[in-house]
Structures are given as structure tokens and as C-alpha cells.
C-alpha positions in Angstrom: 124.7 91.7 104.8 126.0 93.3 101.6 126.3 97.1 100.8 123.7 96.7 98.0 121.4 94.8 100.3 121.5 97.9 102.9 121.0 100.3 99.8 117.7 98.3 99.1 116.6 98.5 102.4 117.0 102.1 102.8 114.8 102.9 99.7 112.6 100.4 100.8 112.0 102.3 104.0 112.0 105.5 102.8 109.1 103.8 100.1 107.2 102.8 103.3 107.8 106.2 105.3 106.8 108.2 102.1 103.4 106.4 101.6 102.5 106.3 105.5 102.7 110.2 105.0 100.7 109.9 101.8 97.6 107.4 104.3 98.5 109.9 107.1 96.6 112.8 104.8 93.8 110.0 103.6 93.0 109.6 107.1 92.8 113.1 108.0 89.4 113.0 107.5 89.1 109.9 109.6 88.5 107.4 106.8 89.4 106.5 103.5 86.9 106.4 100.6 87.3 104.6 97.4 89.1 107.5 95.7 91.6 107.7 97.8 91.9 104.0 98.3 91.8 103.9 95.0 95.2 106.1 94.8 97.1 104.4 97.2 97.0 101.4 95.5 98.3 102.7 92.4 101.2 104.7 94.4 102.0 101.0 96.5 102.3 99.8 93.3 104.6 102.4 92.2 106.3 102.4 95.0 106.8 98.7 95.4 104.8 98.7 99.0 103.6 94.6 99.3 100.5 93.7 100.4 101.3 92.8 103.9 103.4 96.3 104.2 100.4 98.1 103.0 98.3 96.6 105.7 101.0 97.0 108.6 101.0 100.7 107.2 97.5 101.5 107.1 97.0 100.2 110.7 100.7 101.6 112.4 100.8 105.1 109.5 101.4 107.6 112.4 104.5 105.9 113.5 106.5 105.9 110.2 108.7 109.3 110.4 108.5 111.8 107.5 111.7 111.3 105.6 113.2 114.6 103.4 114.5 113.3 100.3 117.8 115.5 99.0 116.7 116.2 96.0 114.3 119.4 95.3 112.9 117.7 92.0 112.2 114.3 94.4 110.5 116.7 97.1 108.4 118.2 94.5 107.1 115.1 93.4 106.6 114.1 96.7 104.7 116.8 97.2 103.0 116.1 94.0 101.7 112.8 95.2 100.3 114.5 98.8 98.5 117.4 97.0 96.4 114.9 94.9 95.9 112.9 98.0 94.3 115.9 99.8 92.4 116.6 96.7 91.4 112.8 96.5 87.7 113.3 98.5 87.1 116.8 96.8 86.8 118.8 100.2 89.6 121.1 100.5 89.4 121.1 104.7 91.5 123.1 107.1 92.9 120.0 108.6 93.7 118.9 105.3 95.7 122.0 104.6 97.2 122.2 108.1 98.1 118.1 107.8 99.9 119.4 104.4 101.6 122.1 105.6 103.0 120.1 108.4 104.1 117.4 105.8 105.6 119.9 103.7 108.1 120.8 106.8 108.9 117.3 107.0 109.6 117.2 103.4 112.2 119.7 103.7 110.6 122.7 102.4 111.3 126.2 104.9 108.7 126.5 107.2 107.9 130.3 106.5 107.1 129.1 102.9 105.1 125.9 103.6 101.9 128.1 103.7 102.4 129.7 99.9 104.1 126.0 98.6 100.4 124.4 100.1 98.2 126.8 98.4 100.2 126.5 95.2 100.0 122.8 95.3 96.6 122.6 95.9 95.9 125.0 93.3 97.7 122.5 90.8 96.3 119.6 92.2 92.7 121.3 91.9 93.6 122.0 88.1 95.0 118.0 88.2 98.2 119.3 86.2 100.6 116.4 85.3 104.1 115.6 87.4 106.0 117.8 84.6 103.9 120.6 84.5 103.1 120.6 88.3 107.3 121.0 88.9 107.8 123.5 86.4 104.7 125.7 88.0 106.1 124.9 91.6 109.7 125.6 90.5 108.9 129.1 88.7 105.8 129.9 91.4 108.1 133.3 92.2 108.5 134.1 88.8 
């Protein structure tokens, strides 16, 4: 196996690992309705997720781990997707919140701030900001 085929198959599962986070929050509530299907197919698009990965996904999601990427700007748009998600069925639930919180550890964000990082993202999410603007706001959310 080549080095460049390894490098593609380590974005490839981080791809996969990032978007069985993203169905973990869909199914928070238990099922997915057709807003939030809706959004996962666009983000399998985006994130080059075939159709027979999207289906191993959605049945095996609990078993793909929650991979920090390195980058803060990648985290936060990360973290970008999952606040729409959770904001996909309109019901801003305490498992929802909790389930984001948790996935906000896993994306590398300090645990003592996940709590204030959530509310903020939701908040933006709520105001359906764009990627820029929801970046800038998370980035100067101190300020």
C-alpha cells in the first residue's frame, strides 16, 4: 500500500467517524425526521460518505469513535455541523444538549468550557448564522 493511499484512508475514516457523531445527535431523539435526514445527506455528500457507508453508519453510529481534529478552525466547523444537527427537529432537548456537550469533549474542546461552547453554538445555530460568521462569534465569544 502506498503512503498516499494510507493518507486517503485516514481522511476517509475520520469522514465516516465525524458523520456517525453528526447521526449519533439525529438519533438522540430516537429517530430521524426528514429534516434531519435531509441534512445528513447533504453533509455525506460533502463529506464524500457512499451510499453503502451511509447505511453501515446509520445502523453501527455508536461504534465509530469521536475523532478530535488538530485544527481549532476544523473543530469549530465541526462543531458547526453538530449544532445545526441538534437544531435540525426544532426542540432544543436536554439530551440534546447533554449529547452535544459530550461530543464537544470528544472534539477536543476543555471539558470545563463545553457547557458555555454548547449554549453559544446553539444560540448561533438558533440564529442559523453561516460557517464564517458562526467561527468568528465562537472565536471572539470572550470578547
Amino acid at each position: 500500500m502506498s503512503f498516499s493511499n494510507l493518507f486517503d484512508s485516514g481522511f476517509k475514516k475520520r469522514n465516516e467517524d465525524h458523520f456517525a457523531a453528526i447521526v449519533r445527535v439525529a438519533m438522540s431523539d430516537g429517530i430521524i425526521n426528514d429534516e434531519e435526514k435531509a441534512f445528513l445527506d447533504r453533509l455525506a455528500t460533502r463529506l464524500d460518505i457512499s451510499e453503502h457507508d451511509y447505511a453501515e453508519i446509520l445502523k453501527d453510529y455508536k461504534n465509530h469513535p469521536v475523532n478530535a481534529p488538530h485544527s481549532y478552525d476544523n473543530r469549530l466547523e465541526r462543531l458547526y455541523d453538530l449544532s445545526r444537527m441538534v437544531w435540525a427537529d426544532d426542540i432544543e432537548g436536554p439530551n440534546q444538549h447533554w449529547l452535544l456537550e459530550k461530543l464537544c469533549v470528544g472534539l477536543g474542546f476543555h471539558a470545563q468550557n463545553v457547557k458555555y461552547i454548547a449554549d453559544k453554538a446553539l444560540a448561533l445555530a438558533y440564529d442559523k448564522v453561516d460557517l464564517d460568521t458562526f467561527i468568528d462569534e465562537m472565536k471572539n465569544m470572550n470578547k
